[in-house]
C-alpha positions as CSV (number, residue, x, y, z in Angstrom):
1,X,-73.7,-107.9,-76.0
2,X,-71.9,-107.5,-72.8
3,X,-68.9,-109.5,-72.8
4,X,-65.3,-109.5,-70.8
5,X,-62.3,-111.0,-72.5
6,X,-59.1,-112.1,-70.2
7,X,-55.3,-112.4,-71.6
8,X,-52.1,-112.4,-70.0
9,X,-52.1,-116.0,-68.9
10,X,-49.1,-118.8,-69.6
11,X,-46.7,-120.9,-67.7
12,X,-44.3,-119.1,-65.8
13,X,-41.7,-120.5,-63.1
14,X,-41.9,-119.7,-59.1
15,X,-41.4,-116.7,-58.0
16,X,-41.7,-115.4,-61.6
17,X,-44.7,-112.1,-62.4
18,X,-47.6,-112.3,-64.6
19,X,-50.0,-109.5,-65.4
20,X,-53.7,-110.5,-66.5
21,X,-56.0,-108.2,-68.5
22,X,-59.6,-107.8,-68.9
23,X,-61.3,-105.7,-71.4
24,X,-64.9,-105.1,-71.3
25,X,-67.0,-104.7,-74.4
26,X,-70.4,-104.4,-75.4
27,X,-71.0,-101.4,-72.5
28,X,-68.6,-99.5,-70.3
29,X,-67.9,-100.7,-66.5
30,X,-66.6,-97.9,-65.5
31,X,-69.1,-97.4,-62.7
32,X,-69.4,-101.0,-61.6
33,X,-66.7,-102.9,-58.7
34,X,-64.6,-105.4,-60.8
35,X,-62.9,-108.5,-59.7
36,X,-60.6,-111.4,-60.4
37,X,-61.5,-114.8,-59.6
38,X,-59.7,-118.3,-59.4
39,X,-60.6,-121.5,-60.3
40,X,-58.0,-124.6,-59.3
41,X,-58.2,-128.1,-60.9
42,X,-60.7,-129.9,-58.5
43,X,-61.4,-126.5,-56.2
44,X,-64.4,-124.3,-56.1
45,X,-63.9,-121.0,-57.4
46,X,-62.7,-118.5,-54.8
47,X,-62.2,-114.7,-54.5
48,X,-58.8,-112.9,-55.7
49,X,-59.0,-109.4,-55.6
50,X,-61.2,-106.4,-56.6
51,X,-61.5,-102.5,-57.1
52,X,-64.2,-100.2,-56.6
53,X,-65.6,-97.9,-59.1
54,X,-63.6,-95.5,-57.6
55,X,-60.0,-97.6,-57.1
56,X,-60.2,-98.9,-53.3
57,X,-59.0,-102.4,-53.7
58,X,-59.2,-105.7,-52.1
59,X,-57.4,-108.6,-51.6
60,X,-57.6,-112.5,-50.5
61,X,-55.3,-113.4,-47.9
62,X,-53.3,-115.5,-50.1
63,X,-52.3,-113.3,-52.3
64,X,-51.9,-110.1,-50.5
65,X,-48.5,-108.4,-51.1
66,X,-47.8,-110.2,-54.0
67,X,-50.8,-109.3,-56.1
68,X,-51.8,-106.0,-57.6
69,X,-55.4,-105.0,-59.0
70,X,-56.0,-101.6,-61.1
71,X,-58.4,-100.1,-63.5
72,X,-58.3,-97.7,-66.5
73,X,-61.5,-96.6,-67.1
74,X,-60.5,-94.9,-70.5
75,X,-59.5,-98.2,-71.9
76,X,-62.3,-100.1,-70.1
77,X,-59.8,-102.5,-68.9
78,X,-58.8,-104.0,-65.4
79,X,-55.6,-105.9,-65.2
80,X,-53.8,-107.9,-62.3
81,X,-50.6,-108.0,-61.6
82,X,-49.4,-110.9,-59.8
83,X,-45.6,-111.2,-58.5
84,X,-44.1,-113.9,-56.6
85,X,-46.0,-116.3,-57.8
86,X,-46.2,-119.7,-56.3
87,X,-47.4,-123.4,-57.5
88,X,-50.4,-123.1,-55.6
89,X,-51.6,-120.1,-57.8
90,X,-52.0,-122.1,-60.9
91,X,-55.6,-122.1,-61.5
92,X,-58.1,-120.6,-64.5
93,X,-58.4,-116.7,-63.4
94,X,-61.6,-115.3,-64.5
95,X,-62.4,-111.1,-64.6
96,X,-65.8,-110.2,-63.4
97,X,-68.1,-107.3,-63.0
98,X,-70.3,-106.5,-60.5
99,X,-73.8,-105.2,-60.7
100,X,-73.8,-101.1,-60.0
101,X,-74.1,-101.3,-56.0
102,X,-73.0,-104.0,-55.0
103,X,-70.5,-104.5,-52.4
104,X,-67.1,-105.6,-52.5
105,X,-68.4,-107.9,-49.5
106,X,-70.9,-109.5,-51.8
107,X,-68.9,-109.8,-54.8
108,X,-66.3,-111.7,-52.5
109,X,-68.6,-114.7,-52.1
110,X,-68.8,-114.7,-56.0
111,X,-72.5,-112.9,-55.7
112,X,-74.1,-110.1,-57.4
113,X,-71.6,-110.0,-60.6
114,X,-73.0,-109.3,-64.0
115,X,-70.4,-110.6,-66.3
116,X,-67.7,-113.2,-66.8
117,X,-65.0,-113.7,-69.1
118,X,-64.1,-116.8,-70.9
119,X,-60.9,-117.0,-68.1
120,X,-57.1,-117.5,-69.1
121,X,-54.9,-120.2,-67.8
122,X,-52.1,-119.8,-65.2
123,X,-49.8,-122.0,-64.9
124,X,-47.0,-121.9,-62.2
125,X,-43.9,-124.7,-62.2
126,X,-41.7,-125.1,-59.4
């Protein structure tokens, strides 16, 4: 059984740094584009970041600069790294997978992903 498993989540203060995990299980993903995800209280789910198979990445607007995504495809794991972090960054961030081809355009719109983890909590204080 497929399944991807988040951690690195807590309550840190602004302007504080956080790195999220995600390790895949159940199959390898080393061929597939991953992606984090964010879900605010009372907001739809909305794009973060991703990385190709190959280690191009990708980035919202809102959290370019601050946020880092990488792989490592040995350990099956992606992991974000998210620095000057800001109260409107608190939000349930969820690891993905996309199906093998699809574009980091398609998986940006939350489409064409294969898996989900369980998603760990974020919280930022002022």
């Amino acid at each position: 059984q497929v399944q991807l498993v988040e951690s690195g989540g807590g309550l840190v203060q602004a302007g504080g740094s956080l790195r999220l995990s995600c390790v895949a299980s159940g199959r390898t993903f080393n061929n597939n584009n991953m992606g984090w995800f964010r879900q605010a209280p009372g907001k739809e789910r909305e794009f973060v970041a991703a990385i190709t198979w190959n280690s191009n990445t990708y980035y919202a607007d809102s959290v370019k600069g601050r946020f880092t995504i990488s792989r490592d495809n040995a350990k099956n794991k992606v992991y974000l790294q998210m620095n000057s972090l800001r109260r409107e960054d608190t939000a349930v961030y969820y690891c993905a997978a996309a199906h093998l081809g699809i574009t980091i355009a398609t998986m940006t719109g939350g489409n064409g992903l294969d898996a989900w983890g369980q998603g760990t909590l974020v919280t930022v204080s002022s």
